[in-house]
N, C-alpha and C positions, 0 to 999 in steps of 0.2 A: 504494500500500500504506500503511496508517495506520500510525505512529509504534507501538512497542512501549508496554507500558505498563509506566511507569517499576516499581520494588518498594518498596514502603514498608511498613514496618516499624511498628506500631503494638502500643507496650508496655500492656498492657491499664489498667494504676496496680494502687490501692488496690481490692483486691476488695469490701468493703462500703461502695463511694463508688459514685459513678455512671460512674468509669470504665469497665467491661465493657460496659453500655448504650450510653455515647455513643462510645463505639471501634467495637461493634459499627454501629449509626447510623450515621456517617461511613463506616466502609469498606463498606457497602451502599450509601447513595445516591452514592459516588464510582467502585466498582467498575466502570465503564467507563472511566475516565480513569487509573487508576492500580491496580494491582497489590495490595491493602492487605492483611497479614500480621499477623494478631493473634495475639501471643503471650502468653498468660496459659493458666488451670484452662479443660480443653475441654470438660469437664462441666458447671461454671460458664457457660462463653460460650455454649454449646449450649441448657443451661435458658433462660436472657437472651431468646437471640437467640427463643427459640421465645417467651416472650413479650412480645415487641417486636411478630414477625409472622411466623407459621407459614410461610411463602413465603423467608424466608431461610437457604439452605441455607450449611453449613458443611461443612468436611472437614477431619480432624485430624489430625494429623503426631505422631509420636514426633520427639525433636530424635535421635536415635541413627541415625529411616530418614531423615532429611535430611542428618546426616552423612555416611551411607553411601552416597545417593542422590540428593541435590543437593536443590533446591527447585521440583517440578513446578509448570504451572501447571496451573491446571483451569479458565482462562476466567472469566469476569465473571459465569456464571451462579453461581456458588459464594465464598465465603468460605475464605482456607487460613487454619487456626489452629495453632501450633506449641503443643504442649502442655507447660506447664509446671505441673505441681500442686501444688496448693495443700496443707496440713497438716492442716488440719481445716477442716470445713464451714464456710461462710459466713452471717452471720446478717447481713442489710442496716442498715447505719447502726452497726453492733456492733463497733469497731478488736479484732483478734484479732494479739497481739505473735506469737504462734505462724506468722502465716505473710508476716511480715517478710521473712524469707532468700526467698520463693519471689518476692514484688515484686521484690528487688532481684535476683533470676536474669533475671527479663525484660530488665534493662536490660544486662546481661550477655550474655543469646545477642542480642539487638538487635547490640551491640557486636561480637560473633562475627560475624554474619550481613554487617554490611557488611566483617566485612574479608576475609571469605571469599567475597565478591562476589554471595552470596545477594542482599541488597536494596540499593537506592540511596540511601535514606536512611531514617532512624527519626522517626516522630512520637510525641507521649507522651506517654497519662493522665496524668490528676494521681495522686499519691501521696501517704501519710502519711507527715511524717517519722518521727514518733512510735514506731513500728509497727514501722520497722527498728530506730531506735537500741533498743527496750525491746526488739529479740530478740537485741541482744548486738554492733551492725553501727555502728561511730559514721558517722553519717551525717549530711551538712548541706544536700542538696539534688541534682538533679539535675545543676545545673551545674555542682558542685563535681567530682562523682561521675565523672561525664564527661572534665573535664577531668585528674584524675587516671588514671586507666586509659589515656588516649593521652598522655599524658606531654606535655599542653600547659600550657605556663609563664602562661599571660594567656588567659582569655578575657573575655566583654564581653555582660552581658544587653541584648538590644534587645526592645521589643514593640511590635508594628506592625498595622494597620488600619486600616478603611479611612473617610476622614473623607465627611459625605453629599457626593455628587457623583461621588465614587469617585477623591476622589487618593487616594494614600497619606498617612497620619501613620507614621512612625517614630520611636522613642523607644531612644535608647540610653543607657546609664548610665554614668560615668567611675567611681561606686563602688555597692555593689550595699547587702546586707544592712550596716550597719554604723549603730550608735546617734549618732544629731543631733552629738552633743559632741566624734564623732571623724573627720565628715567631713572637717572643713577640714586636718586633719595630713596625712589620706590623700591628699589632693590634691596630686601633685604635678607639675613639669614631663615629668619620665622617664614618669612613671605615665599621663599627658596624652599622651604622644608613640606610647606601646604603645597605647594604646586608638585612639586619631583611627587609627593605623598598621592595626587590625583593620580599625576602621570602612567605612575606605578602599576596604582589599584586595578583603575579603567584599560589599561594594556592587556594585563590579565581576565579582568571580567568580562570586558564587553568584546576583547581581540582575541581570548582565545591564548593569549602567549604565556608560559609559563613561568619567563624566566626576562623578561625586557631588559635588553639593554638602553641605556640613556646617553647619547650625547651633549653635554652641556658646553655653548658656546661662552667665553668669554664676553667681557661689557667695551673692552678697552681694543684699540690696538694692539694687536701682538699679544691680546690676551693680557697687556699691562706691562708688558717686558718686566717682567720680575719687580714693577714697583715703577720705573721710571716714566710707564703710562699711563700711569694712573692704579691705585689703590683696592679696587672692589675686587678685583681675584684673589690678592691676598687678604683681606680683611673681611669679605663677605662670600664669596661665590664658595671658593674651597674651603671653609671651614664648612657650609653646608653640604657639598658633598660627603666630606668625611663623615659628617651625622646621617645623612644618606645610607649610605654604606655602612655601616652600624649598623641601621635598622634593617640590613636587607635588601634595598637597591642595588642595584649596579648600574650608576653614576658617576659616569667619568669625564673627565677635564678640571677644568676649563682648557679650549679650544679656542685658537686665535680662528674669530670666525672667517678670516679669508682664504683658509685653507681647508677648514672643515667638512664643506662641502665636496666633497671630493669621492668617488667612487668606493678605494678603498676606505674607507672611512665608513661611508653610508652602507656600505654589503655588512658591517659588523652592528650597526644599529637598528633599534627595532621604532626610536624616535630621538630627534634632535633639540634642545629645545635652547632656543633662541632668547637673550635678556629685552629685546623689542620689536615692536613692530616689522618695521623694516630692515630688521637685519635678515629674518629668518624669511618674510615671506615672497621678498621679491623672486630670491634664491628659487623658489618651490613653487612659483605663479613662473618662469619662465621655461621651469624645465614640464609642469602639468597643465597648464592654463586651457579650459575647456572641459580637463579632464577631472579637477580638484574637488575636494569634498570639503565645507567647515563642519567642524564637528566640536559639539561643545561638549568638556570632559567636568566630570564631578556630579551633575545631575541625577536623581533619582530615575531617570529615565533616559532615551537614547533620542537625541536630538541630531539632524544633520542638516547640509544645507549647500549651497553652489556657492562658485568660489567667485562668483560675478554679481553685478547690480541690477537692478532693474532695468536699462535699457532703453528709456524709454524712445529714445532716437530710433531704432530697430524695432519699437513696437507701431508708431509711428507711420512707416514703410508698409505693414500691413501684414497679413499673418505669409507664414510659411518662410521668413529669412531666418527667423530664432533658431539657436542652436540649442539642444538639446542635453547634449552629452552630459554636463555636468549634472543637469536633473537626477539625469538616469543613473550618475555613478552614486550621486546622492543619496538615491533609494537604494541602489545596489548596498552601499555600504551600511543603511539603516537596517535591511533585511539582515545582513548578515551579525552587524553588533548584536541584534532581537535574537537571533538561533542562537550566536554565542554566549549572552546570558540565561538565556534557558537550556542552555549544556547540552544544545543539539550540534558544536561546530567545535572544533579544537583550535581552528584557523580559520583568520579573514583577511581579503588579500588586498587591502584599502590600509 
């Protein structure tokens, strides 16, 4: 008997971006492997999907008859979309603040939906931020978002792809959104200890790996040249790994990050993690880009997402230019974190 197919939860984003399209996309060419649930305007995904490719059948749900009623399946020949609407019409490429609150509902019954055991995990369009804060909603991002509503204290941006040959690259952040001037404060031992602690856990549970390796880049030039480029590798970065490695990690460096990235290097890692923004992801956006996954680690649950924006330029243009791929890897890699915590996979290749 073949494996059930896992529920994945796919937030449609920003309605005049190319989320709808590349949501719909993905949960069509994956609908035999997984379960996919698009939550967004059924009206909207219906129009879409009819011009994507007349042969793509949907069926709509009130969230009120799945309250009452659970969440049928209708098999791989069909699309289920929980309807959530929209405020007023959609004009492509056109940010409307007006239907702000209805994005941010999606992430909301998503959030319902896994804990009410409807799906196993949520993948997610991109969104504007813009769109909600102008409808009155202070918003700073999906992971932020997230992590408030389950009341988790630390989570940890990773984005991950697949380098050619088909290892994985892994990229994880020790600080996320934060201006050049204020990384070096942000960094610290404790703060070093919570993140590697995620790193770790989530490697293991939701990948499946027994044994993670960690490479940890340096803050400074040259990794600090022993001191003369600056302080945080000796004072902050490597006294945290050594407490690392105590506990049980395998956490190594610091790595001067302009070498780090390097073949030999990456074949011994099972993730890298970067002290910022821009060190780690331009690296891992030029060698996957199309094909990347974001993946938020620490969550009570398994969240993923595309390594691109909303688009609205490209949605704009009309349907059928959007690229899809990274939807697809996105849910690919949701399906698979899902089986790996429910200790159906020993391995996932994201």
């Amino acid at each position: 008997m073949p494996a059930p197919r896992p529920a994945i939860a796919i937030t449609t984003g920003e309605p005049a971006g190319i989320g709808p399209e590349i949501s719909i996309r993905a949960a069509w060419a994956l609908r035999h492997e997984a379960n996919c649930i698009l939550l967004g305007d059924s009206a909207l995904l219906a129009l879409t999907a009819a011009q994507i490719d007349p042969a793509i059948r949907l069926s709509a749900l009130s969230l009120q008859a799945v309250r009452n009623g659970g969440l049928p399946s209708f098999g791989p020949e069909r699309l289920t979309v929980i309807d959530v609407p929209l405020e007023v019409p959609v004009r492509p490429g056109v940010l409307d603040a007006a239907n702000g609150r209805a994005v941010l509902a999606t992430l909301d019954l998503a959030l319902e939906g896994i804990g009410r055991g409807w799906f196993d995990a949520m993948a997610t369009a991109p969104l504007q931020k813009s769109t909600i804060n102008d409808a009155g909603v202070a918003f700073s991002g999906h992971t932020e978002y997230l992590a408030e509503k389950t009341g988790t204290a630390q989570v940890v941006m990773m984005l991950a792809g697949p380098l050619p040959g088909g290892h994985p690259l892994r990229v994880a952040l020790a600080t996320t959104h934060l201006p050049l001037r204020e990384v070096a404060g942000a960094i610290t031992q404790d703060g070093l200890a919570r993140v590697l602690d995620i790193i770790d856990h989530d490697l293991r549970r939701r990948f499946g790996i027994n044994s993670p390796r960690i490479l940890v880049a340096g803050l400074n030039p040259h990794a600090g040249e022993g001191g003369y480029l600056g302080r945080e590798e000796i004072d902050t970065i490597t006294p945290a790994l050594e407490a690392a490695r105590a506990r049980g990690i395998d956490a190594r460096g610091p790595y001067p990050a302009d070498t780090l990235f390097q073949p030999k290097y990456l074949e011994d890692a099972d993730c890298v993690l970067a002290m910022y923004h821009d060190q780690g992801l331009p690296v891992l956006k030029h060698a996957t880009f199309g094909r990347g996954v974001n993946i938020t680690l620490g969550l009570p649950l398994v969240r993923t997402s595309v390594d691109h924006g909303t688009a609205l330029d490209i949605a704009a243009r009309g349907t059928g230019i959007a690229d899809s791929a990274s939807m697809e890897q996105a849910v690919r890699t949701a399906l698979a974190m899902a089986r790996a915590s429910a200790g159906q996979s020993q391995t996932t290749e994201t």
